[in-house]
Backbone as CSV, one residue per row, in Angstrom:
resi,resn,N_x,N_y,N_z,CA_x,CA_y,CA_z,C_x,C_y,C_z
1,UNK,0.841,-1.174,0.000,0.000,0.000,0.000,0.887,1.238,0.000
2,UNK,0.809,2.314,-0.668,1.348,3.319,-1.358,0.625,4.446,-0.486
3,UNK,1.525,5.347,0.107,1.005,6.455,0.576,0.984,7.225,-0.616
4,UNK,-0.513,8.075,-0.826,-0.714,9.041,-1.646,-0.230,10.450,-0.988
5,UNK,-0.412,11.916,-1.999,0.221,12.688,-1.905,-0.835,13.157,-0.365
6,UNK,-1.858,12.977,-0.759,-3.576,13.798,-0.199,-3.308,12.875,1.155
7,UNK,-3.185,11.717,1.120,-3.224,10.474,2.841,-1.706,11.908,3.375
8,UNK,-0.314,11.400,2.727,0.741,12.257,3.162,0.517,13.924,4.002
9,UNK,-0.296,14.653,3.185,-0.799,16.016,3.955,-1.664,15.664,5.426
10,UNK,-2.523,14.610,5.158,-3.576,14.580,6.060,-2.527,14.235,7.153
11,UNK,-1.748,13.259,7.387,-0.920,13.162,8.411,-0.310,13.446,8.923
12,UNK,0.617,14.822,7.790,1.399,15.670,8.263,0.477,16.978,9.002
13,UNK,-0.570,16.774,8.387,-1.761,18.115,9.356,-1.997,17.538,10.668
14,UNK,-2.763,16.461,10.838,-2.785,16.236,12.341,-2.035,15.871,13.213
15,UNK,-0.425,15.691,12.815,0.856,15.854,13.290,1.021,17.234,13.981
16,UNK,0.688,18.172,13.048,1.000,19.646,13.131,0.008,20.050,14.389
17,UNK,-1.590,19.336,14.060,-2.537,19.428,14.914,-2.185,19.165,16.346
18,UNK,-1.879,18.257,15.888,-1.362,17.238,17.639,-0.204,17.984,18.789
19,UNK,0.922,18.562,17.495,2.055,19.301,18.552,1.064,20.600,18.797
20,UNK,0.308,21.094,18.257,-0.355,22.585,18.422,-1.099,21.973,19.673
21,UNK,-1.625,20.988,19.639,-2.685,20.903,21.458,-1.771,20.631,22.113
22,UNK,-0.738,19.848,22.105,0.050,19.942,23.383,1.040,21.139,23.907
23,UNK,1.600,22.256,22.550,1.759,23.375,23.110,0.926,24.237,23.933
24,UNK,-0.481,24.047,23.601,-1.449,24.384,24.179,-1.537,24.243,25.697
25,UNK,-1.369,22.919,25.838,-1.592,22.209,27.278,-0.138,22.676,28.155
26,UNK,0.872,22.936,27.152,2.096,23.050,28.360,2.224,24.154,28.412
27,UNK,1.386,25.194,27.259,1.509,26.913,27.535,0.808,26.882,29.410
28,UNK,-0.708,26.762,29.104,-1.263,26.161,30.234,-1.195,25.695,31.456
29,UNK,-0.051,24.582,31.701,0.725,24.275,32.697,1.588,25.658,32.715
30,UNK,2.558,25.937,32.237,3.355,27.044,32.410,3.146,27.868,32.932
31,UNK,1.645,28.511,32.731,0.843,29.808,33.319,0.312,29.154,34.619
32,UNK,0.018,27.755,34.934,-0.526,27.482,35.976,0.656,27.521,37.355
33,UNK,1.653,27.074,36.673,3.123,27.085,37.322,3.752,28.320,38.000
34,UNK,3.713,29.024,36.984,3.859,30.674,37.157,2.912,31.529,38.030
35,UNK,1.786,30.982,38.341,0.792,31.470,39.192,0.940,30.920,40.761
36,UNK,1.232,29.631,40.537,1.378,29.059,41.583,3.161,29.466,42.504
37,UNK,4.238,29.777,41.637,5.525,29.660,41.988,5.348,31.900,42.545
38,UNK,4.211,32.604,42.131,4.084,33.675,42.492,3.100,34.091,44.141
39,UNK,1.935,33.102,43.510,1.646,32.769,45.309,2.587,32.367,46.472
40,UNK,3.449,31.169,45.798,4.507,30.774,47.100,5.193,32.095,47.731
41,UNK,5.820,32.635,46.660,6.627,33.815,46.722,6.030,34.692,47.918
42,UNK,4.615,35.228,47.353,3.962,36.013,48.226,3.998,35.361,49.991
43,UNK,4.064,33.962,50.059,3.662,33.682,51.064,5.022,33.401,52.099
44,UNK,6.387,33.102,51.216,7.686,33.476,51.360,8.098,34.476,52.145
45,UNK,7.699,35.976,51.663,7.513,37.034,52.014,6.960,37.447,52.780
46,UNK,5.672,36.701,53.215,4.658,36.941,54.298,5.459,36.449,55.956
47,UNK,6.125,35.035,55.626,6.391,34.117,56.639,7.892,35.260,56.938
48,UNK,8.621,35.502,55.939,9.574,36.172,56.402,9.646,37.542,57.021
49,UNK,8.935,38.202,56.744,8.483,39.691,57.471,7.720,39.151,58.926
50,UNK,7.008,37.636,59.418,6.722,37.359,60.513,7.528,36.836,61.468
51,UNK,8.609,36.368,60.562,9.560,36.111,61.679,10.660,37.443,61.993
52,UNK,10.908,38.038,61.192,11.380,39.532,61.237,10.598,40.608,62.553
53,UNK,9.381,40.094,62.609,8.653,40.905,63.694,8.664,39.995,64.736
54,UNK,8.871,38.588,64.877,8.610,37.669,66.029,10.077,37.806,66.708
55,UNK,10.957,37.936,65.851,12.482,37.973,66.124,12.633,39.378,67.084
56,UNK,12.015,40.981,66.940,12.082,41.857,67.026,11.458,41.714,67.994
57,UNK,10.284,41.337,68.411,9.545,41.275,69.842,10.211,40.187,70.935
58,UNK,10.960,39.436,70.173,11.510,38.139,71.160,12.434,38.743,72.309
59,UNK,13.478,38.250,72.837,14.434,38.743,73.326,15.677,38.681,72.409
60,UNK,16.457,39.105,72.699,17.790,39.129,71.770,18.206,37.451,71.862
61,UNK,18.936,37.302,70.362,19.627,36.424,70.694,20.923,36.729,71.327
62,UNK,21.003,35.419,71.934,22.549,35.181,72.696,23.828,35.549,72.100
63,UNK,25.269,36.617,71.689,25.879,36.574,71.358,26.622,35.439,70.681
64,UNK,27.523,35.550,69.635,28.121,33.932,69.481,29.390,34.208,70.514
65,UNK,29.524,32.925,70.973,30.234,32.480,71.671,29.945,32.792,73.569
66,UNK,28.889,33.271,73.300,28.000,34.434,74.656,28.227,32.584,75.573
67,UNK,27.962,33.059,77.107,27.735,31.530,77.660,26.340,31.500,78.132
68,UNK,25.918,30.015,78.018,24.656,29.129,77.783,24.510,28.441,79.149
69,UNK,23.574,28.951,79.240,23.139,28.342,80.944,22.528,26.836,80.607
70,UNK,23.138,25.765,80.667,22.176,24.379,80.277,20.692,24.053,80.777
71,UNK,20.516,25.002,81.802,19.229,24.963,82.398,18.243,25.591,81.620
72,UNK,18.413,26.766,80.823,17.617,27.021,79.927,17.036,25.962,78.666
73,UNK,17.893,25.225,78.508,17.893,23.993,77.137,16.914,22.556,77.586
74,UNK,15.841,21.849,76.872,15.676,21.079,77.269,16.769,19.916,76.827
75,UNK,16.558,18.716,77.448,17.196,17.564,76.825,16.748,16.927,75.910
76,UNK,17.346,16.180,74.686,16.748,15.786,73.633,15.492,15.056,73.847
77,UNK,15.180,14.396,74.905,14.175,13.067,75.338,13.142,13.744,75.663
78,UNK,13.233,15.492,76.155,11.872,16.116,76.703,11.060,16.506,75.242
């Protein structure tokens, strides 16, 4: 069986068809991705400006090398 010129187009069209819906679908994903990787961001930003204010209301941290009362620390088992 002999591919004709007319069968040859038709296959090369819904070839063409076929990559066009799946650019479709991964434009799609892409924008869904991009929406989603911009929410995180926002919420990135949110968590970090709360610890920026939790840090600021806390007490200071301890200098490095400052000394550590062990009584303040629990033990790993508590």
């Amino acid at each position: 069986m002999t591919a004709t010129p007319h069968s040859h187009g038709e296959h090369t069209e819904q070839r063409l068809m076929d990559v066009e819906i799946k650019a479709s679908y991964a434009e799609d994903l892409l924008d869904s991705l991009n929406q989603l990787v911009a929410r995180q961001q926002e919420q990135i930003d949110l968590l970090l400006r709360e610890v920026s204010r939790l840090r600021q209301r806390g007490e200071p941290e301890p200098a490095a090398g400052g000394v550590r009362d062990p009584r303040d620390e629990l033990p790993p088992h508590y």
